[in-house]
C-alpha positions in Angstrom: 74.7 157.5 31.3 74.9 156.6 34.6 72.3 153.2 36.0 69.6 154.1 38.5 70.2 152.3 41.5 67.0 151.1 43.3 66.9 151.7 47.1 66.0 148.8 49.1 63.8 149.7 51.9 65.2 149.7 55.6 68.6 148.3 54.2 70.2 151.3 51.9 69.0 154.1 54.6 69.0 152.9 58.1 68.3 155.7 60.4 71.7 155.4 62.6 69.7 156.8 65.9 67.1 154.5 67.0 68.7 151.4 65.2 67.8 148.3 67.6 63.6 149.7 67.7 63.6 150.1 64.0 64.5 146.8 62.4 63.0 144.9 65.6 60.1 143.6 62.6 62.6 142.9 59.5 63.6 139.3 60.0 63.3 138.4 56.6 64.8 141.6 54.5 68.5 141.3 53.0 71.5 141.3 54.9 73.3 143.9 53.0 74.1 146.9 55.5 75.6 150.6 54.6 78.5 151.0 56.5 78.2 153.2 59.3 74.8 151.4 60.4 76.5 149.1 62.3 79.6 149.2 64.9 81.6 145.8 64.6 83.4 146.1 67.7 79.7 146.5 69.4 78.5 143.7 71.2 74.9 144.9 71.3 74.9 145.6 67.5 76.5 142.4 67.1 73.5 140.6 68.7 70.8 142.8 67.8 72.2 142.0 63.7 72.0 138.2 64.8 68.7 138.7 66.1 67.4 140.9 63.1 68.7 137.5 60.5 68.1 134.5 63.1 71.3 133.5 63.7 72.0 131.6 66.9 75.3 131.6 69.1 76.4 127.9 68.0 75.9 129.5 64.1 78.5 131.9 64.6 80.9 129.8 66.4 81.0 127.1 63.4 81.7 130.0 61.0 84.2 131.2 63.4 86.1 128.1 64.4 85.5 126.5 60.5 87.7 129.1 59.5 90.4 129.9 61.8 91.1 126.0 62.5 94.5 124.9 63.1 95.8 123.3 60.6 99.8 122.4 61.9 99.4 118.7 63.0 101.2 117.5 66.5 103.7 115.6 64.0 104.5 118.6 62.5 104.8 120.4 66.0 106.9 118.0 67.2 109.2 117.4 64.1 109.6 121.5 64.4 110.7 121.1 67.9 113.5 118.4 67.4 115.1 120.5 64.3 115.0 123.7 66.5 116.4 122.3 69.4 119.2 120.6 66.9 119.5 124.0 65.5 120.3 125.4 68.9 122.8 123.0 70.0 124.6 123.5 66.6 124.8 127.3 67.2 126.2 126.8 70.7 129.1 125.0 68.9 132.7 127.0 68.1 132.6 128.0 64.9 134.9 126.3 63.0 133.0 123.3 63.7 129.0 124.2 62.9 127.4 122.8 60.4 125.2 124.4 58.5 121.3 124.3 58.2 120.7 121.9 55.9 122.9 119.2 57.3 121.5 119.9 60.9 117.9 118.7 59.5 119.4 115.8 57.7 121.1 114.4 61.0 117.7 114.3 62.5 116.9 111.9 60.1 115.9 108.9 61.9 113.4 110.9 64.5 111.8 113.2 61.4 111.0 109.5 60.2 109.8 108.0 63.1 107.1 111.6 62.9 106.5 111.6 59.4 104.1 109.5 57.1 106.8 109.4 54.4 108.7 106.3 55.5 111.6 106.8 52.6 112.4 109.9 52.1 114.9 111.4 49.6 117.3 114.1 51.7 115.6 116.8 49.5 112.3 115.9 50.2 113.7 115.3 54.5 115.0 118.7 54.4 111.9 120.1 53.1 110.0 118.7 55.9 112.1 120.2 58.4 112.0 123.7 57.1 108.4 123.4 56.4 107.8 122.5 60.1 110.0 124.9 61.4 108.1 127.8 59.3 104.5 126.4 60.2 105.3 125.7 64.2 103.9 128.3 66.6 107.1 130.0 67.4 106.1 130.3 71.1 106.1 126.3 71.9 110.0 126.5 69.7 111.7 128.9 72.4 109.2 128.4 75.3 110.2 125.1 77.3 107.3 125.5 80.1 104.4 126.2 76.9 105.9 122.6 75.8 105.1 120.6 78.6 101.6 122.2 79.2 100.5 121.4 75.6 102.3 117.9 75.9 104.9 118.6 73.2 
């Protein structure tokens, strides 16, 4: 047997014409909308929703920046840099005499230190921070020399 679902007034059947004049007095009702009722990529919807609840501009910017923060620190950045640049220079070499990944990172040692918190590092744990660094960087600040400079990397 199937469970009678109770309709909640104004918010399971909004009329989609006439949608900014009709919920104009329903501050307080649940936030819960039927798709359809709403466009996302409207701007007036958008405001006329953060009107309806009481939301102010500075709300939504929290939420926003909260959760898309960055969260690759300018160590990491700039320890990301050095191994790419090293990385570079090794593939410019013949072939006979490149080295591979792993001991590219590892020559960088004393610089990865001088960026890192981890003062003694194992070559394990030095070649994880490398590869970490170069997997979290933005790749546009590794190959772009000119993005560099104007975010002081």
């Amino acid at each position: 047997m199937r469970k009678k679902t109770k309709l909640i007034p104004f918010v399971d059947y909004y009329p989609l014409r006439n949608f900014k004049e009709r919920v104009k007095d329903l501050r307080n009702e649940p936030t819960i909308l039927p798709p359809g009722t709403i466009n996302k990529n409207s701007w007036p919807d958008i405001v006329a929703y953060c009107q309806l609840h009481g939301y102010k501009p500075a709300d939504i910017y929290k939420l926003i920046f909260d959760r898309h923060k960055p969260k690759t620190k300018r160590e990491t950045i700039k320890i990301a840099i050095l191994v790419h640049d090293a990385l570079k220079r090794n593939e410019k070499q013949k072939k006979v005499l490149r080295k591979s990944e792993h001991w590219v990172i590892l020559s960088c040692r004393k610089e990865i230190i001088k960026l890192n918190k981890n003062k003694h590092p194992t070559d394990l744990q030095l070649y994880r921070i490398g590869k970490k660094a170069l997997e979290r960087a933005p790749q546009f600040l590794l190959l772009d020399k000119v993005a560099r400079k104007k975010f002081g990397y």
